[in-house]
DOBAZA-582396 format. One record per residue (C-alpha): residue number from 1; chain; x, y, z. Coordinates in Angstrom, 1 decimal, padded with zeros to 4 digits. Layout:
! residues N
num chaine x y z
NUM A X Y Z
...
***
This chain:
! residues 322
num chaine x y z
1 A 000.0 000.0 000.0
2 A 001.3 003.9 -001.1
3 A 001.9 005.9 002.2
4 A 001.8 009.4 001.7
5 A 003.7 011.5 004.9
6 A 003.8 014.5 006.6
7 A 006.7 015.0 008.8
8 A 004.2 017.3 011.0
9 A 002.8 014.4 011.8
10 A 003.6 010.7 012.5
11 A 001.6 007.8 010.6
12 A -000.9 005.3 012.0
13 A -002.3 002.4 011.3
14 A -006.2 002.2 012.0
15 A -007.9 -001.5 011.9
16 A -011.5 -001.6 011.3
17 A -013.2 -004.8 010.8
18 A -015.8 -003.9 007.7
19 A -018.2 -006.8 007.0
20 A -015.6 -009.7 008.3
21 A -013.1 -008.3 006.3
22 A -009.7 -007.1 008.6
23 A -008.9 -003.8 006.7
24 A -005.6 -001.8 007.5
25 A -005.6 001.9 006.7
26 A -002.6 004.1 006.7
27 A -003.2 007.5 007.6
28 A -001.7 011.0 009.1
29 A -003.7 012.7 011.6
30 A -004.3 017.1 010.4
31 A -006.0 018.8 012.7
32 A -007.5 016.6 014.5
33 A -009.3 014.4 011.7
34 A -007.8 011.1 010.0
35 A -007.0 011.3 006.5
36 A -006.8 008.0 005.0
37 A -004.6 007.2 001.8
38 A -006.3 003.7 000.0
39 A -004.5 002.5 -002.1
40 A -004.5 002.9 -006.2
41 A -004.0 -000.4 -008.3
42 A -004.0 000.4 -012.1
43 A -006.1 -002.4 -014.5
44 A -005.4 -000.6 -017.3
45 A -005.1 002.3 -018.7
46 A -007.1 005.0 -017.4
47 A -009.5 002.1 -015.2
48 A -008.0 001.7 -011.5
49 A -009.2 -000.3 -008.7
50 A -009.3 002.2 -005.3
51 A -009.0 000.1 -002.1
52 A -009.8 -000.8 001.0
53 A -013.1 001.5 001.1
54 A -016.4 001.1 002.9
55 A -017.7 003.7 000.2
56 A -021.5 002.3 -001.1
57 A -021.6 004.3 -004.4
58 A -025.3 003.5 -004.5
59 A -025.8 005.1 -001.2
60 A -023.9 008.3 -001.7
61 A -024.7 009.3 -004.8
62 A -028.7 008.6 -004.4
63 A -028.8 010.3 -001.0
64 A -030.0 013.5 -002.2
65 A -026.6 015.6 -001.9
66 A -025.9 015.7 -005.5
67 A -027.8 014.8 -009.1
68 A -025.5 014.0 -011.6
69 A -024.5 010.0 -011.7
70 A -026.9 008.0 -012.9
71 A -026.9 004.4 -012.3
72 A -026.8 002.9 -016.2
73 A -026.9 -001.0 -015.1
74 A -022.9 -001.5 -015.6
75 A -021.9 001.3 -012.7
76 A -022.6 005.2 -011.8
77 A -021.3 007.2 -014.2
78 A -021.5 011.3 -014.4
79 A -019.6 014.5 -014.7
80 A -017.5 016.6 -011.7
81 A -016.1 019.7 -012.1
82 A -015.2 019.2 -016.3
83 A -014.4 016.0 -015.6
84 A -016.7 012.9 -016.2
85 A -015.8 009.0 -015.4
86 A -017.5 005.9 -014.6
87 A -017.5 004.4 -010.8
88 A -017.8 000.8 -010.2
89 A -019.0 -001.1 -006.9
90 A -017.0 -003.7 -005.6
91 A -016.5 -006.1 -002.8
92 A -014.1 -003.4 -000.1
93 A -013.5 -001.2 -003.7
94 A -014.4 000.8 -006.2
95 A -013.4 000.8 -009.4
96 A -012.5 004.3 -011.4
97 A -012.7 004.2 -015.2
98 A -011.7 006.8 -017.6
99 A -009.7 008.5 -015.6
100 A -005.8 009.3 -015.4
101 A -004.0 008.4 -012.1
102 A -003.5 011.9 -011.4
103 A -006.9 012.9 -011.8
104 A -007.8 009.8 -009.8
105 A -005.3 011.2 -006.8
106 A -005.7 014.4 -006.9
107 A -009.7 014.9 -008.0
108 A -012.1 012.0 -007.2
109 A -010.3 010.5 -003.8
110 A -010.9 013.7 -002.4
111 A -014.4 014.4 -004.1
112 A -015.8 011.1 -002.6
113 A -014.0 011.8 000.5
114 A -012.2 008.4 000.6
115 A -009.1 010.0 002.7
116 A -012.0 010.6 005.4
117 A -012.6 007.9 008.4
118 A -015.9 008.1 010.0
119 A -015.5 005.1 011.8
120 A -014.9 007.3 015.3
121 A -018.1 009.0 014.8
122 A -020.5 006.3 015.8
123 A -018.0 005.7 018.2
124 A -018.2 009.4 020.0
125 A -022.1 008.9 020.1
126 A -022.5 005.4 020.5
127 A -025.2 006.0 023.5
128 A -027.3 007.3 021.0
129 A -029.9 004.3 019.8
130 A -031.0 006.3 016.5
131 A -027.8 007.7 015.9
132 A -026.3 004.2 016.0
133 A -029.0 002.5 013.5
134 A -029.1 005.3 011.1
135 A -025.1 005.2 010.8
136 A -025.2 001.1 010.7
137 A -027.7 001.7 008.0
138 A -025.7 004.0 005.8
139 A -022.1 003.2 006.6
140 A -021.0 003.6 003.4
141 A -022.4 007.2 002.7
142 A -019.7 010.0 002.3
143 A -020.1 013.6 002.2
144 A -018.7 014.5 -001.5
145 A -016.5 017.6 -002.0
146 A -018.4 019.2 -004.5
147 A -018.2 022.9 -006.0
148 A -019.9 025.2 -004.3
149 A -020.9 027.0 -007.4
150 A -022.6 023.7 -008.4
151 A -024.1 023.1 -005.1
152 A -025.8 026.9 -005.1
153 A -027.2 026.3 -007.9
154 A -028.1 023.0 -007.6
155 A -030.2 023.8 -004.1
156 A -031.8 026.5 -005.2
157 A -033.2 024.1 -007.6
158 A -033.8 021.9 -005.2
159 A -036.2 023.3 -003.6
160 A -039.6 021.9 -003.3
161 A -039.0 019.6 -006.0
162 A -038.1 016.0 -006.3
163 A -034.5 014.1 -007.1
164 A -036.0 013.2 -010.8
165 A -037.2 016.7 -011.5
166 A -034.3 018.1 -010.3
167 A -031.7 015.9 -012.4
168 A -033.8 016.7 -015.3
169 A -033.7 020.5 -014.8
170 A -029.9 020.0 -013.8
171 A -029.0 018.3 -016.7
172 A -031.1 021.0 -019.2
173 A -029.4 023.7 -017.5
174 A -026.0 022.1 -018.1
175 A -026.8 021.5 -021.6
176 A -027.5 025.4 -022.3
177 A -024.8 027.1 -020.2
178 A -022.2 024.3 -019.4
179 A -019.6 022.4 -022.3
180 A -019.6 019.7 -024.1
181 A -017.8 017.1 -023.4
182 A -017.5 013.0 -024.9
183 A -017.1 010.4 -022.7
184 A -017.7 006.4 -023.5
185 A -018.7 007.9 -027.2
186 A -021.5 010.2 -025.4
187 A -022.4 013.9 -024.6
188 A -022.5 015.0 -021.3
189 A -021.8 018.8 -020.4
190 A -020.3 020.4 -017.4
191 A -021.9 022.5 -014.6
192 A -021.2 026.1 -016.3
193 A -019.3 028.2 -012.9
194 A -017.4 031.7 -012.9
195 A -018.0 033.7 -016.4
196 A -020.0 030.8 -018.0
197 A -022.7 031.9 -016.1
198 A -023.1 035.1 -017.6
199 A -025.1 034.1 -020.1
200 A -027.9 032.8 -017.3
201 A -030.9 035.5 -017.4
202 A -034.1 034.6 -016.2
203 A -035.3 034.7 -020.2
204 A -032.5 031.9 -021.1
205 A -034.1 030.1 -018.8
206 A -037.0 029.5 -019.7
207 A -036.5 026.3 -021.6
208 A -035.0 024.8 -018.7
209 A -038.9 025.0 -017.5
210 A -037.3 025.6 -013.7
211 A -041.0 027.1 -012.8
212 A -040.8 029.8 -010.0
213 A -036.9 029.1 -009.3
214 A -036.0 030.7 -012.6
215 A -035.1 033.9 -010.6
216 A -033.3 032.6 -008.0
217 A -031.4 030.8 -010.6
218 A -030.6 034.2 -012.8
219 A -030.1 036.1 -009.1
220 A -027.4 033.7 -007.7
221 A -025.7 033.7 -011.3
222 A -025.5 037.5 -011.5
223 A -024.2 037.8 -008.4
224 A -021.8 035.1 -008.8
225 A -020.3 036.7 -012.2
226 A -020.0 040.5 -010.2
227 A -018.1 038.7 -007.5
228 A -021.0 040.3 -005.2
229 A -020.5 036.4 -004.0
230 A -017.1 035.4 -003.7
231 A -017.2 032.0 -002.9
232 A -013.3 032.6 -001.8
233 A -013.9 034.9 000.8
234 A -016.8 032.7 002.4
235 A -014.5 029.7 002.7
236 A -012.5 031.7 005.1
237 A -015.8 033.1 007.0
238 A -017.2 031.0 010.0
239 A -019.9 029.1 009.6
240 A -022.5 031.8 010.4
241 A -021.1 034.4 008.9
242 A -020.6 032.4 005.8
243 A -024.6 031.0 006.2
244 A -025.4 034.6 006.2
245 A -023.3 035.9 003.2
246 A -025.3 032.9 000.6
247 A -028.6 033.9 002.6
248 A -028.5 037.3 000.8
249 A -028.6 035.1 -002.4
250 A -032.6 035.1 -003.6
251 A -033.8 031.6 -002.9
252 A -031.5 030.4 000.2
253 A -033.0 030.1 003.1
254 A -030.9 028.5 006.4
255 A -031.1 024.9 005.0
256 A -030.0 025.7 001.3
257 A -027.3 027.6 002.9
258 A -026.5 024.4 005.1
259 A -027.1 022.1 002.1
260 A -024.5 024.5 000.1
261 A -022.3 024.6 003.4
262 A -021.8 021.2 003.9
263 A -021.8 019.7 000.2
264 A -019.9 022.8 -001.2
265 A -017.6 024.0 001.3
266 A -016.7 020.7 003.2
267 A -018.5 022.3 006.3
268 A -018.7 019.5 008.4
269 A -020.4 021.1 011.3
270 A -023.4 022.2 008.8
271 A -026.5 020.2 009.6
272 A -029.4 020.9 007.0
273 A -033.0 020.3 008.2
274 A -035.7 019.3 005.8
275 A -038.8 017.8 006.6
276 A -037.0 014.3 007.1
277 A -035.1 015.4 009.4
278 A -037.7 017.8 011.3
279 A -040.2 014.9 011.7
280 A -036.7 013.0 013.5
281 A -036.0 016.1 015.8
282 A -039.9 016.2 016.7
283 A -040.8 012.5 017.0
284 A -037.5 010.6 018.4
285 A -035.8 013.7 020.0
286 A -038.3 016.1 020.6
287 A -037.4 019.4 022.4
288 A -034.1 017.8 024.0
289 A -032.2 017.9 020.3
290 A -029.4 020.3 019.7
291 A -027.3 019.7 016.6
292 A -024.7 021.8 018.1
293 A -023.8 018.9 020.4
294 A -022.0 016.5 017.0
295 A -019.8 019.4 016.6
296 A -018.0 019.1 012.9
297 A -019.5 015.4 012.9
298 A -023.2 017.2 012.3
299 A -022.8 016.7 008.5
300 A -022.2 013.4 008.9
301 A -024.8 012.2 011.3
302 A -027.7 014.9 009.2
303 A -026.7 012.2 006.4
304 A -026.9 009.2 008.2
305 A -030.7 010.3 009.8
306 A -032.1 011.6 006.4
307 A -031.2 008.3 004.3
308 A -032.4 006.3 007.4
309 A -035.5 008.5 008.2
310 A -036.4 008.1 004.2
311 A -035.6 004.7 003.3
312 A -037.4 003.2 006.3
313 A -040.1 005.2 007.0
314 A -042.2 002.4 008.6
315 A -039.6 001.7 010.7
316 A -039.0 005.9 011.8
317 A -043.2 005.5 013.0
318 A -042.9 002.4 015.1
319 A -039.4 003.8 016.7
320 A -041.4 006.7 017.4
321 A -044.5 005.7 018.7
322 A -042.0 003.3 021.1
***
């Protein structure tokens, strides 16, 4: 296995057992959180195999924090940033094709987070009964790195809508403002950021048929081109202040902000609350629930309770009414 060191820091070995499998992970410790380093086995060209992970591709691409793989029957494949590939599930791995081993390093691993260990966050709250079933449930959920142009837009889009409306609004949008691109002999077209999005008026988008959201869309794109939003200078604001500063966007209200926060800024702390997870803070918490309490684990544990709370809803109302 490739070790990457820091000489600030000393490497450790973390065992985890992961569905009877012994799995060793080298890692450094930065400020407090464990980076891990799997390691990168080439096939062939431009198709790698990326292990050990406890990644479920299934589960964090179709948890609702981002809309643009699709499962096609042979994988999840999609675009990132101008970049598209092709992710295949496998048995304590992924596989990654179409990609170079650079862009591999240095662009997916830390888009799907796989140099993150939650493995200590169930631990820290372990007295927590619904904590510890939600996380059991969806273990292999990450918290992707995404842009946070991409993830303002992609809220604001978001809002009151569903995941199938919003991919097909998403993808429309991308097709008008973003560029082309060919991958596996088909089209796909980037999220359009910085200048591209000059061209986004609330009359351009009207094909995109984005109903009511068409001027937030148009507001969070002029403000984005005249640097009114400086996406730079919020990553170096606190988390309220930077909350705040998207809130003066037209559209974003405090969970959009969160939902930007945590998928685009890498805002672990950020803790979104939809209507999933408002029906768990009423009916298993009730008035004794303070986010504040998971500290920069919030993200996390938001993700684990929403993809719980919605894929087992019988199961939230019986926990409840126990």
């Amino acid at each position: 296995m490739r070790r990457k060191r820091n000489d600030s820091f000393p490497i450790k070995t973390v065992l985890k057992i992961v569905d009877n499998y012994i799995i060793y992970y080298f890692c450094s410790k930065r400020k407090g959180v464990f980076e891990i380093f799997p390691d990168i086995t080439e096939i062939s060209e431009n198709y790698f195999r990326i292990s050990p992970t406890d990644i479920s591709l299934k589960d964090t691409f179709e948890c609702g924090q981002c809309f643009r793989f699709n499962d096609d029957g042979e994988g999840y494949v999609g675009v990132a940033g101008k970049k598209a590939a092709r992710f295949i599930q496998g048995d304590g791995c992924i596989y990654i094709q179409g990609a170079t081993r650079e862009d591999t390093e240095k662009f997916w691993l830390p888009y799907l987070a796989l140099d993150k260990d939650y493995s200590d966050v169930l631990t820290r709250f372990e007295d927590d009964e619904y904590i510890k079933k939600a996380a059991l449930f969806g273990k292999g959920i990450r918290i992707l790195r995404q842009d946070p142009c991409e993830t303002t837009v992609s809220f604001i889009i978001s809002s009151n809508n569903n995941i199938k409306r919003i991919k097909k609004i998403i993808e429309h949008f991308c097709s008008l403002f973003g560029k082309e691109i060919i991958f596996e002999g088909r089209t796909f077209y980037t999220f359009p950021t910085g200048g591209e999005l000059s061209a986004v008026t609330k009359e351009a988008l009207a094909p995109v048929k984005a109903g009511f959201r068409d001027k937030y869309i148009a507001d969070a794109a002029e403000k984005i081109v005249s640097g009114d939003i400086d996406f730079g200078k919020i990553s170096t604001l606190d988390t309220d202040a930077a909350r705040k500063e998207l809130m003066r966007i037209k559209g974003v209200g405090e969970k959009v902000a969160d939902c930007i926060l945590l998928f685009g800024f890498d805002r672990g702390e950020a803790f979104p609350k939809d209507v999933w997870i408002k029906r768990v803070m009423n009916d298993i918490y009730g008035d004794g629930f303070d986010e504040k309490r998971f500290g920069k684990d919030a993200g996390i544990i938001q993700q684990w309770m929403f993809h719980y709370a919605r894929m087992n809803q019988d199961r939230t109302e019986t926990e409840r009414n126990n």
